[in-house]
N, C-alpha and C positions, 0 to 999 in steps of 0.2 A: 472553552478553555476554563478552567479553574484556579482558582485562588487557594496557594498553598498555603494559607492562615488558617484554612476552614477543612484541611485532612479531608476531603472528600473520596481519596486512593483508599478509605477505610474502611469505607461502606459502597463500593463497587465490587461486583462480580472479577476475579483472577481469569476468566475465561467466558467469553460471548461466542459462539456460531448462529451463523445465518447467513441466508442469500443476500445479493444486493444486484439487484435487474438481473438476476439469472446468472450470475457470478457467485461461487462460493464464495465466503469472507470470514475469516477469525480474528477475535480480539484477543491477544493471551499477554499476562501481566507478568514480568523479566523479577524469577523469583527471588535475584538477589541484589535486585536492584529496585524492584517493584516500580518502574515503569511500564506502561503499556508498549504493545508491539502490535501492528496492524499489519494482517495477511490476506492474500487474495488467492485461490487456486486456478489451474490451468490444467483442464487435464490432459496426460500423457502426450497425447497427439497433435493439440496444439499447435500451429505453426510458431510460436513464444514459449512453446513450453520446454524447459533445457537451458533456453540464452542463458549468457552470464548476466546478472544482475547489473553490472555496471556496465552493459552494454544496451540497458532496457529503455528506449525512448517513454520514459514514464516518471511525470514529475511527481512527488511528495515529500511529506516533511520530510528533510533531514535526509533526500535521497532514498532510494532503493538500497539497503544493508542486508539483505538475505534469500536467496535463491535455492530451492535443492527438492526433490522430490519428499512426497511425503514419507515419515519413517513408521504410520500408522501406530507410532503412540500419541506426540500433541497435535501432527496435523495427519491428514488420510490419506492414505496410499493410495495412488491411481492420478493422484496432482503432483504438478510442481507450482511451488510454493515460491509466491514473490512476496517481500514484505519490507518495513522499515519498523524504526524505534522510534521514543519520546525520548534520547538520553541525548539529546544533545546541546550547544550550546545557548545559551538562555531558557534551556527547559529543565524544569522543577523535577529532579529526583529523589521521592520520598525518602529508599533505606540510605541514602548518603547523610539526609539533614536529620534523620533517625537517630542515627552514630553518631554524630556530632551535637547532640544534644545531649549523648551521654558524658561528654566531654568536659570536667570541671573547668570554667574563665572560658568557655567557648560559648561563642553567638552565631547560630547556623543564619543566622538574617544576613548577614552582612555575606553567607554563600549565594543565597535563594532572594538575596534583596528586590531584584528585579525580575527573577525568572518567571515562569508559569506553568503550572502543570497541567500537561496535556490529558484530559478526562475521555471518558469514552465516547462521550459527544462529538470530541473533536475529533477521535481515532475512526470514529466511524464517518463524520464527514469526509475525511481522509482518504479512507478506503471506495466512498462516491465518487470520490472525484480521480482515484485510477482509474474504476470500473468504467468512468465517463468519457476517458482516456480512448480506452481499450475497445469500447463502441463504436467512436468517433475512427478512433484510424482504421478498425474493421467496415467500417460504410465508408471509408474514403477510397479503401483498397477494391471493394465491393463497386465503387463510384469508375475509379480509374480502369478496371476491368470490363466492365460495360462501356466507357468513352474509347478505349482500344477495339471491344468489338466494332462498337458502331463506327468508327474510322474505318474500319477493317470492310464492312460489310460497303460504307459508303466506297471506298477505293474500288474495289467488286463491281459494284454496279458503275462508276465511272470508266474500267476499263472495258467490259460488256460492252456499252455504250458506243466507246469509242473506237472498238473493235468493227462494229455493225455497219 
């Protein structure tokens, strides 16, 4: 997290791609807001990919805000795309305290007094920690499917058994 004294949204990349454990992931900065937004893809076929966002068992900042296939100009077609923002409450939004400084008898501190600005450090721990998500409850489903076989396969051989 970054300290909105030191403008660091200045000298950051508008746009990061890359993998995260074999998860697509985008960083893309909110051009009129200039906060960051963290994105994960899913492709097409996904058994997640479609859900409504606000239906997404997946904690991160500030919630899940954005769900929809890619439109293959900021994010790529062939995903759908979950994601969230930095604009929320107690987070540092650069072009707001921008405009407010063009402001004569205005003090944007006393907007951003205590807030933080979420950097792409954090945007990307962010995005781990879906991706971590999204592992976890695939090797649980993975887990629960194999404890159903083997129940299944044990009840088998207990009626064999008990048949003989």
């Amino acid at each position: 997290m970054g300290d909105p004294n030191n403008r660091e949204w200045e000298n950051e990349p508008n746009r990061i791609e890359y993998v995260e454990s074999g998860i697509k992931a985008l960083i893309l900065r909110n051009p009129e807001l200039g906060m960051l937004c963290g994105y994960i893809a899913l492709p097409l076929k996904h058994i997640l990919a479609g859900k409504n966002y606000n239906n997404m068992p997946l904690i991160v900042h500030g919630g899940l805000t954005f769900g929809d296939k890619g439109d293959g100009n900021e994010r790529d077609k062939g995903y759908f795309w979950y994601g969230f923002d930095c604009g929320h409450y107690k987070d540092f939004i650069p072009k707001i305290v921008e405009t407010l400084e063009l402001i004569e008898d205005c003090d944007p501190k006393h907007w951003y007094n205590d807030s933080i600005y979420r950097n792409v450090e954090y945007v990307k721990g962010e995005i781990k920690y879906i991706v971590g998500q999204l592992w976890r409850g695939i090797f649980q489903l993975i887990g629960m499917e194999v404890a159903i076989g083997a129940a299944v396969l044990f009840l088998l051989i207990v009626l064999a058994v008990s048949f003989e």
